[in-house]
N, C-alpha and C positions, 0 to 999 in steps of 0.2 A: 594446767602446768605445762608449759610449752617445754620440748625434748629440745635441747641446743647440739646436742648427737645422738641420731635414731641409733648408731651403729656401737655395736658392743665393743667396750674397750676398756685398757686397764689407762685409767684416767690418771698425768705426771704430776703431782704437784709444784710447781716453782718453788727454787728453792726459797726467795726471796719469801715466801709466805709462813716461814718456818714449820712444816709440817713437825710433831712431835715423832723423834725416834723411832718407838715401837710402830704407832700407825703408819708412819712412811715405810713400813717392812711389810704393810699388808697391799698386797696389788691387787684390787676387788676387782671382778669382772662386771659391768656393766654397764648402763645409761648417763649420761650428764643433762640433769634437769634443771631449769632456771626456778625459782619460785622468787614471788616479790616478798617486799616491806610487808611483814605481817600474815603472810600466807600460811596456812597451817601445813604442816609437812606430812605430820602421822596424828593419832588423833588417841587420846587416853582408851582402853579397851576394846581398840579396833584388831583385828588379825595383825598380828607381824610378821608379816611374810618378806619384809624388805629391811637388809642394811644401810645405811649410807654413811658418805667420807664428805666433808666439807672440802672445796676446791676455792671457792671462793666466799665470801661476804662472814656469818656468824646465826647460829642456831639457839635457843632457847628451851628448855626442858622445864615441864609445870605439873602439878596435877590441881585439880582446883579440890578443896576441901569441904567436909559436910555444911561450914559454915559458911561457904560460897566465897572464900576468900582464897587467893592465890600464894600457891608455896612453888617458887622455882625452883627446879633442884640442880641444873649446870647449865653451861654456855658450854657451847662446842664450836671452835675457832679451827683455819685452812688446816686442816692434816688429820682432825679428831675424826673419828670413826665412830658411831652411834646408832641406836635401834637395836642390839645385842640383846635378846632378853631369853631367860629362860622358858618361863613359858612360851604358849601361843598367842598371849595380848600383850597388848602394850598398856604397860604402867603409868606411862606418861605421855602427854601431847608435846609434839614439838614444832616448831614456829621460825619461821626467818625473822631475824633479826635486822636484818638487811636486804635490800636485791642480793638473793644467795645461789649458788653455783652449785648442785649435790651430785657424789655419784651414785647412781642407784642399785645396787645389787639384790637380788631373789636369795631369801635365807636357807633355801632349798639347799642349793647350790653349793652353801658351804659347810651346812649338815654333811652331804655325801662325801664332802673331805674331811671328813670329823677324824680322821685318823692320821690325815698328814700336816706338813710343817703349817699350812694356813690355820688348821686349828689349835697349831700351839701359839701361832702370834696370836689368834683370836682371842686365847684365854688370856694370856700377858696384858692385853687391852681391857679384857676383864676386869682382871684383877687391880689392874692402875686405877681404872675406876672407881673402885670397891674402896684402893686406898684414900682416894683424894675425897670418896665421900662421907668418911671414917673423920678423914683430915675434917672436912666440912662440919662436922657433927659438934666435933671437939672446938671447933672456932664459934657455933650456936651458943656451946654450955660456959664455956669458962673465960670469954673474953669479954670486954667491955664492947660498948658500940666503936669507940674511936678503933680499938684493937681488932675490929672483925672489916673496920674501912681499910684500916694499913694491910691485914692480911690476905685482904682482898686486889687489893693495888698491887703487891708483889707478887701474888701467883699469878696473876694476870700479863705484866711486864714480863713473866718469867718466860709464860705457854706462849706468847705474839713476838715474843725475841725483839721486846721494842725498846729495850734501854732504862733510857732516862725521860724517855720522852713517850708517852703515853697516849693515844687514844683512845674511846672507851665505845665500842661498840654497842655497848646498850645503854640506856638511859637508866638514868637517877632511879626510879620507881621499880627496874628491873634490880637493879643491886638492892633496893629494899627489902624486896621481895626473894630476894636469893638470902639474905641475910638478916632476915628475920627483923627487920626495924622498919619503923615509919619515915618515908620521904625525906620528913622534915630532919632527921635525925642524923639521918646521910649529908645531907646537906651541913650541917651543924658540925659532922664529925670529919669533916673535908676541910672546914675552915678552922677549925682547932688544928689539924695537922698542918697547915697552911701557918697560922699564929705562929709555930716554934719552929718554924723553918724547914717542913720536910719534906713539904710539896707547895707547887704552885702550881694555882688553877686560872686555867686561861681559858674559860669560859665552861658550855654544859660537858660539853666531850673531852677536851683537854686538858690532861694532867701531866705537870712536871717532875719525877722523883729528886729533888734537892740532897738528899740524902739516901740513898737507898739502901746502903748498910744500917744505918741507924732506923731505919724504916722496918727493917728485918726484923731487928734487936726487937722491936714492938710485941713483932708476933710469936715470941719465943715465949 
């Protein structure tokens, strides 16, 4: 994992990467390390001794199951903030998405401020989490596959501040797998929302929001 800054720092986000609200209020002290395409970043049951902040590229969150099959549980895009756990292991593996840019903090560190304003943003980060995996849970049980594609497409457009115009930093098989459906189904339920006009797909990464209030309406 080559260090792109040995020297400790509170790493700027550009604005242009839309960091989210809450996590642009935490200014972690630490390292900025490169990891590539596919690199493992932390490792299911390992110590977590380490936070990190996306600077650049996109993160993956997995745990593999008894039946050896993959359940991702989030994507963490420039500004997200991730590794927060309560215990001493880590829950889950996480993975570059991309050539990805991290900043690395020691959870040491922000234990010892456990009394001042860092660990109330920390908890507020928590807690968003806690909502959107809540949100997550509720989009597994009660929507159809096309309904859990649209509601996937909008919070995603929402957290990347990317519009109308979409790129999709993980592939087809990662949204399956975040979404509880087969490949083929993703696929299927891209081209049905494609059919009535609400997205256009310009190829594996690009997506158009045609409609993105009516896209909303979906996931309600």
């Amino acid at each position: 994992m080559p260090i792109l800054a040995a020297t400790r720092s509170s790493y700027p986000v550009p604005a242009t990467e839309r960091p989210t609200p809450q996590a642009d209020d935490v200014r972690l002290i630490g390292v900025t390390m490169s990891y590539a395409r596919g690199r493992e970043i932390c490792g299911q049951g390992e110590r977590a001794n380490h936070v990190y902040k996306v600077i650049r590229g996109a993160v993956r969150s997995f745990r593999m199951l008894s039946d050896g099959r993959r359940q991702i549980c989030d994507f963490y895009l420039p500004g997200d903030i991730f590794g927060i756990e309560l215990g001493g292991e880590r829950r889950e593996t996480a993975e570059a998405l991309a050539d990805t840019v991290l900043l690395v903090a020691r959870r040491s560190a922000l234990i010892d401020e456990e009394d001042g304003p860092m660990a109330r943003q920390l908890w507020r980060l928590a807690v968003a989490e806690l909502q959107r995996s809540q949100d997550h849970v509720l989009t597994l049980g009660r929507r159809s596959a096309s309904e859990r594609v649209a509601s996937f497409l909008v919070d995603l457009s929402d957290r990347l501040g990317a519009g109308e115009d979409l790129e999709l930093p993980m592939s087809r098989q990662d949204i399956a797998d975040y979404l509880g459906l087969t490949i083929e189904t993703v696929s299927r339920s891209l081209t049905q929302l494609q059919a009535i006009g609400m997205i256009k797909v310009g190829g594996c990464r690009l997506i158009h929001l045609c409609r993105p209030a009516a896209l909303a309406d979906l996931c309600e």
